[in-house]
N, C-alpha and C positions, 0 to 999 in steps of 0.2 A: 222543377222550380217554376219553368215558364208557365204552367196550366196553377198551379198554387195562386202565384200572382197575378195572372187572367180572372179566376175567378175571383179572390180580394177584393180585386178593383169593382170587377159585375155588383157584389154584396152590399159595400161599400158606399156606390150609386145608388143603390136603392133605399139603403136606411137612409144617406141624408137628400135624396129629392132630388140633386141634379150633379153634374158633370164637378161643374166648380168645386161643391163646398164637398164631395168626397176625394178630389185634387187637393184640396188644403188639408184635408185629413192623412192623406199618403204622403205628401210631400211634393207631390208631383204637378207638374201642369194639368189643366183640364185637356186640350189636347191630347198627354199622352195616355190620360186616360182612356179616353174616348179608342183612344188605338188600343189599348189592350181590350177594352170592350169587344171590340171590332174582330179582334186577334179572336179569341175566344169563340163568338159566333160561325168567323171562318170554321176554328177546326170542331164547332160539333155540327157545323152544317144548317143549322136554324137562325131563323132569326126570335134574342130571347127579348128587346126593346122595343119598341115602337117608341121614337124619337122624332119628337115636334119642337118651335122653339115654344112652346107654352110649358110643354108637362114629358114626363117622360110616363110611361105603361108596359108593363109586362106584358108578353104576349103567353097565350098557355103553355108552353115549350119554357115559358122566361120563370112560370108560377110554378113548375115541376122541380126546375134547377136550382131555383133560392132555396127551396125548402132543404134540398140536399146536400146544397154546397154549404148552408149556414151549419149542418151538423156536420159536417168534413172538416170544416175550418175551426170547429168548438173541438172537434176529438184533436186535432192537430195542437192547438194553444193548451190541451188540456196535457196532450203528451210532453209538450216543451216543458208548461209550468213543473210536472212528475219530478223529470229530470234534473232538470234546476234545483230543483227542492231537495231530492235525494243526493246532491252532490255538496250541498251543507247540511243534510240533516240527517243520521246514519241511521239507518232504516233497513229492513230486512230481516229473513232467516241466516242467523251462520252458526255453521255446523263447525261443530268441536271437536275433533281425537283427541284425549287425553288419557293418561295410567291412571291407575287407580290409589294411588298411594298421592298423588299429588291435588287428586277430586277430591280425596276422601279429609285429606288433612289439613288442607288449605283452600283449594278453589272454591266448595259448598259455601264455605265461610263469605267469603269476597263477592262472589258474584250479583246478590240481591243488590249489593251496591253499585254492580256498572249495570243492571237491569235499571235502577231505581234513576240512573244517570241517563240512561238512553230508552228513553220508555218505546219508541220506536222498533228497536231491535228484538228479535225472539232468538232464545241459542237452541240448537238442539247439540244436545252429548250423548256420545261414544266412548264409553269408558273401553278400555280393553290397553295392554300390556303387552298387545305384539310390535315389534319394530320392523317387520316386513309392512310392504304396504302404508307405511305410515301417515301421507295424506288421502288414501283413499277416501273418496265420498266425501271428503273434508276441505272446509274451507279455511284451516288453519287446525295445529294440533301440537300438543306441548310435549316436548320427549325431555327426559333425563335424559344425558350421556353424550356421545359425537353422533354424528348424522355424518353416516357414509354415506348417501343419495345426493350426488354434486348436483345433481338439475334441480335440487331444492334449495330452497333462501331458509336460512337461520339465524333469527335474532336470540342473542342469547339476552335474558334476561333476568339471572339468578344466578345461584350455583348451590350445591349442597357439597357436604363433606360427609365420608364413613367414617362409624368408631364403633367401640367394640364395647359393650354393654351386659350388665347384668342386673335382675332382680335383686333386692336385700336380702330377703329369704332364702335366695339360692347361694349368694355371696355367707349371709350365716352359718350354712348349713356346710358348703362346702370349703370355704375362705376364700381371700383374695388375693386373687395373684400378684404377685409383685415383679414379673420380669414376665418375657414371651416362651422362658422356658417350662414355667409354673404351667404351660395349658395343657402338657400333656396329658396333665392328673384332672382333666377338668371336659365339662360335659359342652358338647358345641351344639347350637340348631344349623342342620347344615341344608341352604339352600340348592333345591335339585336345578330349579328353573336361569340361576345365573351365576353359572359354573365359577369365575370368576369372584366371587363375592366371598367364595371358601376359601382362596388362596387370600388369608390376613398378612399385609408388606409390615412387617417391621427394619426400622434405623439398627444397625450393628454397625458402629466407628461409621466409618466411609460408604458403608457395603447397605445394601438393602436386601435382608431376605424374608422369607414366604414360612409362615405356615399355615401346614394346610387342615382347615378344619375337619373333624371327626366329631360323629356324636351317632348315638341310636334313633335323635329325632332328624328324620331328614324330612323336607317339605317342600313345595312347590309353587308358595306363595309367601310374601314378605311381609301383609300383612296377617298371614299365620305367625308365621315365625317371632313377631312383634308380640302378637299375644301370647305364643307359648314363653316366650323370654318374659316376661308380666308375671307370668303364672309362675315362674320360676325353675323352668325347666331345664336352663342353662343360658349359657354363653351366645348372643347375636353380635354379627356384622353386618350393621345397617345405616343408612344412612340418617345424617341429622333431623332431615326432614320427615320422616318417619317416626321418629324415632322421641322428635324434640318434646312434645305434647307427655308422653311418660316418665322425661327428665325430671322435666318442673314441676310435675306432681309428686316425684320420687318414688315409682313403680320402680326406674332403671335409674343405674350408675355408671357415668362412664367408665368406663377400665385401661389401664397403661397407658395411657395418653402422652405420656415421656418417650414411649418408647416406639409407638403406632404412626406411620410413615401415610400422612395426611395427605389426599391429592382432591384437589378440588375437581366435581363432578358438574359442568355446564347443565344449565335449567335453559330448554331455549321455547320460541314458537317458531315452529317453523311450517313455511307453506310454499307451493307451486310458483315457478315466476309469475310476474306479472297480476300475481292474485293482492301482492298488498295497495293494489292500485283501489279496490274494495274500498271503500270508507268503514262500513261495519266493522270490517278484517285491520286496518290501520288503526280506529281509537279503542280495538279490542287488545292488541297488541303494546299501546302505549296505555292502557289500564292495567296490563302485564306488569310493564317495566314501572312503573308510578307506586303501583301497590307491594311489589316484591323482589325491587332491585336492593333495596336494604330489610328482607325481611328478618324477623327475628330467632327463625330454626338457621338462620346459615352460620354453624360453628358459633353460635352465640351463648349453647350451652353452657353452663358454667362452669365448668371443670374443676376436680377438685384442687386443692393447691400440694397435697402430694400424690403421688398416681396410686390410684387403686387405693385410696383413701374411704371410707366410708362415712357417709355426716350421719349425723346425730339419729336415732331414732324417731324417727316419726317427723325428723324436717325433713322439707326439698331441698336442693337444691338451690340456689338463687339464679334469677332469669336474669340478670340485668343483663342490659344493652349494651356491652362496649364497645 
């Protein structure tokens, strides 16, 4: 700091001509000027003034130094100003993990708009559906579900629900069930990748039980599964958010909704301590919760008003809002 402010002062001296009038520019006395002049000289060993009472002069060693301290001191003001500027104004690369069912359905949508908000900012995305490693490489990354990783911070910011769906076609072809016992006789897509999603919780009195999906199509990916239930190839257990965009078109129909034991599934961002300290990473996060704390797939489906009801030929569904 003391050789920063030694040279200052030297520079200082020299744009404005004499002791004084760069003492009124610092704040400082001209004496104490003149001392850190002084200071300075001592520690490079040179003398860089020639000091009269008429006029002050560089000496060669003085015309070496200006040149170089005035770019030390411009990279120095330039670094300050950088930082300053970056601490209101969110700037940078930030990197994304997120699934693919929540890019593919939702985010692609959204995003032109916090790019178009922060013209500053570049994202790069990571699509991928593994929960190991979940912030690797990432400076924030959206998961469905809980987040075992305690060393990690999770703002939830949504939520989705599962329900259990079918095509018109397939419901034509096959009927619609009307209790949880109707599915034996019925065709399931049964996901390999999340074992859990096969076991469908149904409401019995008090009691909650499981059945466990079967079918011949088994698959490994949810957004297969989506399209094979479209295509009509049977029964899905998927979440709303997947799922919501083929409701309101009226590809799928929710099914037993009276009877299907609803648990709400957290939508979070979750990233490393100390990383939402980021401004990128903080107004990306609060364009999360802005844009998608009341979005419109969370259980907003419209369900029919008797279960396993089927509407009209050729209508949807209605989307409203409630």
């Amino acid at each position: 700091m003391d050789q920063v402010t030694d040279m200052r002062a030297f520079v200082q001296v020299i744009q404005r001509g004499s002791f004084s009038a760069a003492a009124e520019d610092l704040g400082l006395t001209p004496s104490a000027v003149s001392k850190l002049v002084s200071r300075l000289e001592d520690r490079l060993g040179v003398r860089l003034l020639h000091r009269t009472t008429r006029r002050l002069a560089l000496t060669p060693e003085g015309e070496t130094y200006l040149v170089r301290a005035r770019d030390i001191l411009s990279a120095i003001d330039d670094a300050e100003t950088e930082v300053a500027r970056a601490s209101t104004t969110p700037r940078g690369r930030l990197r994304l993990n997120t699934g693919s069912a929540f890019m593919l359905h939702e985010l692609a949508a959204t995003l032109p708009d916090f790019l178009n908000r922060h013209p500053e900012i570049e994202i790069e995305i990571t699509v991928t559906d593994r929960v190991d490693n979940l912030v690797e490489n990432a400076d924030v990354a959206i998961c469905i579900g809980p987040i075992a990783d305690r060393s990690l911070v999770a703002r939830r910011f949504a939520h989705t629900e599962r329900g259990i769906f079918a095509a018109p076609r397939y419901l034509e072809r096959r009927g619609v069930p009307q209790s949880p016992d109707d599915l034996d006789g019925h065709d399931c897509i049964v996901l390999s990748s999340v074992p859990s999603i096969n076991q469908w919780p149904f409401r019995a009195g008090n009691e909650i039980r499981s059945f466990e999906a079967r079918g011949r199509l088994v698959v490994d990916d949810a957004e297969a599964a989506l399209r094979l239930a479209v295509s009509g190839a049977g029964l899905v257990h998927l979440s709303d958010l997947l799922v919501g965009n083929a409701v309101r078109r009226g590809e799928l129909v929710p099914l037993l909704t009276e009877h299907h034991m609803v648990e709400p599934i957290p939508i979070s961002a979750v990233y490393p301590q100390g990383r939402h300290r980021m401004l990128k990473v903080r107004v990306f996060i609060d364009f999360l919760v802005e844009r998608f704390t009341e979005a419109p797939w969370r259980t907003r489906v419209e369900r029919p008003g008797r279960s396993g009801a089927l509407a009209p030929s050729g209508d949807a569904p209605s989307d409203q809002d409630d």
